[in-house]
C-alpha positions as CSV (number, residue, x, y, z in Angstrom):
1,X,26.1,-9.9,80.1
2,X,28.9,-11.5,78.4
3,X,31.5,-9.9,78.8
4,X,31.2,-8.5,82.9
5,X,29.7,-10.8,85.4
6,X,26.3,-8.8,87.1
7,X,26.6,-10.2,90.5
8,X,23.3,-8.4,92.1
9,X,20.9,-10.4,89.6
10,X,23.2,-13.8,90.6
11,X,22.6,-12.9,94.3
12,X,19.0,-11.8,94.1
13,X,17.9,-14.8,92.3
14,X,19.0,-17.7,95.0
15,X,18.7,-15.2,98.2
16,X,15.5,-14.4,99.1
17,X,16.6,-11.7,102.1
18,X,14.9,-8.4,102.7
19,X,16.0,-4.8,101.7
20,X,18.4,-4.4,104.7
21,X,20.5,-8.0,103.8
22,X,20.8,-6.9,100.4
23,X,22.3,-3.4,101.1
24,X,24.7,-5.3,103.5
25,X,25.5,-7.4,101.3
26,X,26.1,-4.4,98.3
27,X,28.1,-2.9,100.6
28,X,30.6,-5.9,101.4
29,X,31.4,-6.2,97.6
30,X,31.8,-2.5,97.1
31,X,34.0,-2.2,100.7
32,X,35.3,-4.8,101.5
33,X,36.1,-6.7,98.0
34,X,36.4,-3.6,96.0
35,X,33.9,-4.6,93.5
36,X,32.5,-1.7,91.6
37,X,29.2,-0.7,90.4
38,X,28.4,-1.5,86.4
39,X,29.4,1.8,84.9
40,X,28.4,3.4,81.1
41,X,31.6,1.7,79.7
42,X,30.8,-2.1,80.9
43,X,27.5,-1.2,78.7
44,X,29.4,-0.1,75.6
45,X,31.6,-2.8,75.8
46,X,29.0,-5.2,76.3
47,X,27.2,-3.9,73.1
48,X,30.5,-4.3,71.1
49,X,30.6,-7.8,71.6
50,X,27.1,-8.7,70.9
51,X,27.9,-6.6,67.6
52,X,31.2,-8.5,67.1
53,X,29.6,-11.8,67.4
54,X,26.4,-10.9,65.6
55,X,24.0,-11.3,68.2
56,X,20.9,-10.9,66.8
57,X,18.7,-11.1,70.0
58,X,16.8,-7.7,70.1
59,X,15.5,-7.7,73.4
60,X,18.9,-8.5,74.8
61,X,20.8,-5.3,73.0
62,X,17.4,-3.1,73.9
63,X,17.9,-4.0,76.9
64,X,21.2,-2.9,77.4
65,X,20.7,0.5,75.7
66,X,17.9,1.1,78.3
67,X,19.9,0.3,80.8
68,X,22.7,2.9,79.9
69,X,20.2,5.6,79.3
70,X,19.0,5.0,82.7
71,X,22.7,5.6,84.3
72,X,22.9,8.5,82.1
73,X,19.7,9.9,83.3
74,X,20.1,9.0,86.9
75,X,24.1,10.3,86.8
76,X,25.7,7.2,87.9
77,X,27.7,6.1,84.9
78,X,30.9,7.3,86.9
79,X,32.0,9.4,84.5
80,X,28.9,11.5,83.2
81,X,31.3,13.3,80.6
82,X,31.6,10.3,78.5
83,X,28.3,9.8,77.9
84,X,27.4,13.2,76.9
């Protein structure tokens, strides 16, 4: 993404730790940092500015619309009435 930073990919790539590190280490950026899961709107907004700058890379955009329909399925875009 462009426009939000996904910091679970950054930290999964260069930390090789089990199941139980990586739900500590969730945790200490949602509690203790404050840092909140990607919701529906950091999807829209990403999508706007790969339109705005003409981004022409399909997989990228597919990807992010499969990504929002799975927080829409799932319930965890935050606020489930703006994605109905």
């Amino acid at each position: 993404m462009e426009t939000k930073y996904p910091l679970r990919s950054l930290y999964e790539t260069y930390l090789r730790w089990s199941e139980t590190e990586k739900s500590t280490l969730t945790q200490f950026f949602k509690s203790s940092l404050g840092v909140c899961d990607c919701a529906w709107d950091s999807f829209v907004d990403e999508i706007k500015h790969l339109k705005a700058t003409k981004c022409t890379d399909f997989d990228r955009i597919n990807g992010l619309y499969v990504r929002l329909d799975g927080l829409k399925s799932t319930g965890k875009g935050h606020d489930e009435g703006g994605l109905k």
